[in-house]
C-alpha positions in Angstrom: -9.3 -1.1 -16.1 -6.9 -0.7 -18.9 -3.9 1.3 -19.5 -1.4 1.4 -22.4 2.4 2.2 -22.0 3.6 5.8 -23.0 6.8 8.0 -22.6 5.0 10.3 -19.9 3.3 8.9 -17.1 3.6 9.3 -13.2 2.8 6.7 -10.4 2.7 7.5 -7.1 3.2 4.9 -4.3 1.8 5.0 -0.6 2.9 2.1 0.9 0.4 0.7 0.2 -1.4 2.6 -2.6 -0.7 2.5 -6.1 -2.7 5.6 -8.4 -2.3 6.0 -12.2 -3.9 8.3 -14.1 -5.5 8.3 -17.7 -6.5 10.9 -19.8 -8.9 10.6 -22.6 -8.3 8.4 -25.5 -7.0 10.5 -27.9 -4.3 12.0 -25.8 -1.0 10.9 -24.3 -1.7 8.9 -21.0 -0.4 10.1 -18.2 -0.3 7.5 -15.4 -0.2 8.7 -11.7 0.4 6.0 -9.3 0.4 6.4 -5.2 0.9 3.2 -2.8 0.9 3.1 0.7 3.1 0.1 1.7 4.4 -1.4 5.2 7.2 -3.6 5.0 7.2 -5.3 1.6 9.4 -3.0 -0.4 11.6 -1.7 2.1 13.5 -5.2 3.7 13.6 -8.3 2.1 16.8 -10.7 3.4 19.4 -8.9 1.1 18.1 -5.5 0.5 17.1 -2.2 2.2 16.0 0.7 1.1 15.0 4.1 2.9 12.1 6.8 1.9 12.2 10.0 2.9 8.5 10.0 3.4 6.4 10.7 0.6 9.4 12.0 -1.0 10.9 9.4 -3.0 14.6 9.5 -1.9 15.6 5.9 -2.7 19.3 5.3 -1.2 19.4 1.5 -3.0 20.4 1.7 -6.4 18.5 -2.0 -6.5 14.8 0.0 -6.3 14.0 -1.5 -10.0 13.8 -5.0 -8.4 11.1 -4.2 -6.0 7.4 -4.5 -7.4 6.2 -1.0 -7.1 9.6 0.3 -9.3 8.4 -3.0 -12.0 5.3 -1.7 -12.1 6.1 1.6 -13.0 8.7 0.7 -15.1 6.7 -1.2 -17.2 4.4 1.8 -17.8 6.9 4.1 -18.1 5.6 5.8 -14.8 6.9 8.4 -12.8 5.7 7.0 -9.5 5.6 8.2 -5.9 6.2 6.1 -3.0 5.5 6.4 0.6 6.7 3.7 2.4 7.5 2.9 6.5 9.1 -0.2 7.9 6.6 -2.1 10.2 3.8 0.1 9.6 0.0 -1.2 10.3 -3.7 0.5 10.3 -4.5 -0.9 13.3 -1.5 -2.0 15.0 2.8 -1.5 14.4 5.9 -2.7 15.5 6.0 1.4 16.8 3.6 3.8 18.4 2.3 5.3 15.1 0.0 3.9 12.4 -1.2 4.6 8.8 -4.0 6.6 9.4 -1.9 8.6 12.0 0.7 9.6 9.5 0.1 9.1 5.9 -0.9 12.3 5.6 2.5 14.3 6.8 5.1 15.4 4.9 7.2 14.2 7.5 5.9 11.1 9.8 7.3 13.2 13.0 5.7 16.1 12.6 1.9 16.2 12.8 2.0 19.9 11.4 3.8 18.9 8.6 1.5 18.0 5.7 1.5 16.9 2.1 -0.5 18.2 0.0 -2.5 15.9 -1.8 -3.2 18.2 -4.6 0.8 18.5 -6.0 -0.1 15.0 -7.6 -3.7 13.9 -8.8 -3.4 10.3 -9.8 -5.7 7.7 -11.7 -5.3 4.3 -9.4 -4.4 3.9 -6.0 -3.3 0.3 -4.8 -3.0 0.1 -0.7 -0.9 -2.6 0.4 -1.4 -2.9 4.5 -2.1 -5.8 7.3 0.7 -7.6 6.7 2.3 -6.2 10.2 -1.5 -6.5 11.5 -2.0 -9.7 11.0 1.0 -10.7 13.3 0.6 -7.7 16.3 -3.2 -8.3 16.5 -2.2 -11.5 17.8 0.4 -10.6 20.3 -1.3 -9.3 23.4 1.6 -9.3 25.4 3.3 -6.9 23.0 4.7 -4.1 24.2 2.3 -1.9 21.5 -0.5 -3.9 21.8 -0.7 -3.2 25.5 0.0 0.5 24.9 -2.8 0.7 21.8 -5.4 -1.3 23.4 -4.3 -2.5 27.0 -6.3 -5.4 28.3 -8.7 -5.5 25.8 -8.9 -7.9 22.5 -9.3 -6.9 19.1 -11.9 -8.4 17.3 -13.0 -8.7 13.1 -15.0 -5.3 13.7 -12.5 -3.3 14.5 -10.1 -4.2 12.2 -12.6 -4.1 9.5 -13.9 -0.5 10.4 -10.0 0.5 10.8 -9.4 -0.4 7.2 -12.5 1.5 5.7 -11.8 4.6 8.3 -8.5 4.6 6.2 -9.6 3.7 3.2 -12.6 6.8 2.8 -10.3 9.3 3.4 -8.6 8.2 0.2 -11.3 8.3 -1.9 -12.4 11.8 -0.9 -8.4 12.9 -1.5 -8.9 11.0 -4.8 -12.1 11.2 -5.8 -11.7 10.2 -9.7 -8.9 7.5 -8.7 -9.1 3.8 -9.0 -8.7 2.6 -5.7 -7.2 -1.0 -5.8 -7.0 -2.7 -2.1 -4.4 -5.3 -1.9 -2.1 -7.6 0.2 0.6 -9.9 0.4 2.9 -11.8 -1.1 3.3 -12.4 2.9 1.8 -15.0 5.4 -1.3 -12.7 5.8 -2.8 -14.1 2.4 -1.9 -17.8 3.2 -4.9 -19.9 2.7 -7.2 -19.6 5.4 -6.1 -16.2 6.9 -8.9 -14.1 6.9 -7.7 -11.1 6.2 -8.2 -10.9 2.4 -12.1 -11.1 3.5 -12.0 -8.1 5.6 -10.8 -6.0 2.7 -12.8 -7.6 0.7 -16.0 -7.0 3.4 -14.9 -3.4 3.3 -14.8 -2.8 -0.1 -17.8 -4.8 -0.3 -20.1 -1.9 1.9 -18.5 1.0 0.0 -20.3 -0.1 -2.9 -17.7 2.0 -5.0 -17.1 0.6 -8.4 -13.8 2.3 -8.7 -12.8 0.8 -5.5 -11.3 -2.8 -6.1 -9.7 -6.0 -4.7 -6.5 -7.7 -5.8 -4.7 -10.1 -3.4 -1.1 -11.3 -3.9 -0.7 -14.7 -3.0 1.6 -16.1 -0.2 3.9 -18.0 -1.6 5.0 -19.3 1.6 8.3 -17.9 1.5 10.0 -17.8 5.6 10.2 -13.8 6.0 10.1 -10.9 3.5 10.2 -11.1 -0.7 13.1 -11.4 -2.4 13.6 -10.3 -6.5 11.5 -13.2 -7.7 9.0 -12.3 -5.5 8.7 -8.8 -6.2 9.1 -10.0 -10.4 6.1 -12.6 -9.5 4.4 -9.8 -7.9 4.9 -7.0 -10.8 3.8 -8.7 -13.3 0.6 -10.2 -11.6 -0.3 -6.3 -11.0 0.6 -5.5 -14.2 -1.6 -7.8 -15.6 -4.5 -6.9 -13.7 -3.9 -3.4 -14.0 
């Protein structure tokens, strides 16, 4: 997939989906970009930002250092974030996941929903597991005993988690690119398995506009910082 830069585009980010949007060759591109993100863009060891849900009301003046803002920068996107703090699919540091909220206007409110319509964009990139990867494994958790009490989670049900997510999507976006990622986190470290369970996903929906792209760990001690996120930017810029 190829896009060009132009003075009119939107992305919209779901943490952790990125969407852009082209229109045919001989007109100006418009780029719609959505990500659906847990932690990555939200803390790193110096800065914080907050989202008002989907609505993208950034209150860092710093936001251009984070990947997503790069990324859109680069394109000269108008992008659209939706972003919450310890967020997982199957598993968060709080009672509520993804698949419970992504949808709402406001995560609080289950009667409160966006609609998906407002903004149609052309590639969505989902960034989720990293908060997963570490609750999964945590049994005496406060959440884990309250999602799944006694009982263990295993590959299955964290694979058919991410593609109960992932459909949705599509059928939301049904002309989108739909790029899966992860990281720059621990959970792509070299023999963590959970780039192979998006990949197995993406693998059985047989969708050719639904794609991999993993962010390697650079074994950094807690979230990225700015080189991280610059590392990161330009690696989905490039594949992008």
């Amino acid at each position: 997939m190829q896009f060009k830069k132009a003075t009119t585009h939107f992305v919209l980010f779901l943490f952790a989906v990125l969407l852009l949007q082209k229109e045919s060759a001989a007109q100006l591109l418009q780029c719609k970009a959505e990500l659906k993100n847990d932690m990555l863009v939200l803390e790193n060891s110096r800065l914080k930002r907050t989202f008002f849900w989907n609505k993208k009301i950034v209150e860092n003046h710093l936001e251009i250092y984070f990947y997503d803002a790069i990324t859109a920068w680069h394109f000269n996107a108008q992008y659209h974030c939706t972003a919450k703090s310890g967020i997982g699919i199957t598993i968060s540091w709080f009672n509520e996941v993804m698949p419970d909220i992504y949808d709402r206007l406001y995560p609080k409110d289950s009667n409160s929903k966006w609609n998906f319509a407002s903004h149609v964009p052309g590639i969505v990139v989902v960034n989720l597991f990293q908060n997963d990867s570490w609750l999964v494994n945590m049994p005496d958790h406060e959440k884990f005993e309250i999602r799944y009490g006694n009982n263990k989670t295993s590959e299955a049900l964290i694979i058919d988690a991410y593609k109960f997510f992932i459909t949705p999507i599509r059928s939301k976006y049904p002309k989108a690119h739909v790029i899966c990622s992860l990281g720059d986190m621990d959970a792509t470290r070299e023999g963590f398995l959970w780039p192979a369970y998006i990949d197995s996903v993406v693998s059985k929906l047989n969708d050719k506009k639904i794609t991999t792209h993993f962010f390697p760990s650079e074994g950094a001690p807690g979230h990225p910082v700015t080189k991280d996120h610059e590392t990161m930017a330009a690696d989905l810029i490039a594949y992008i």
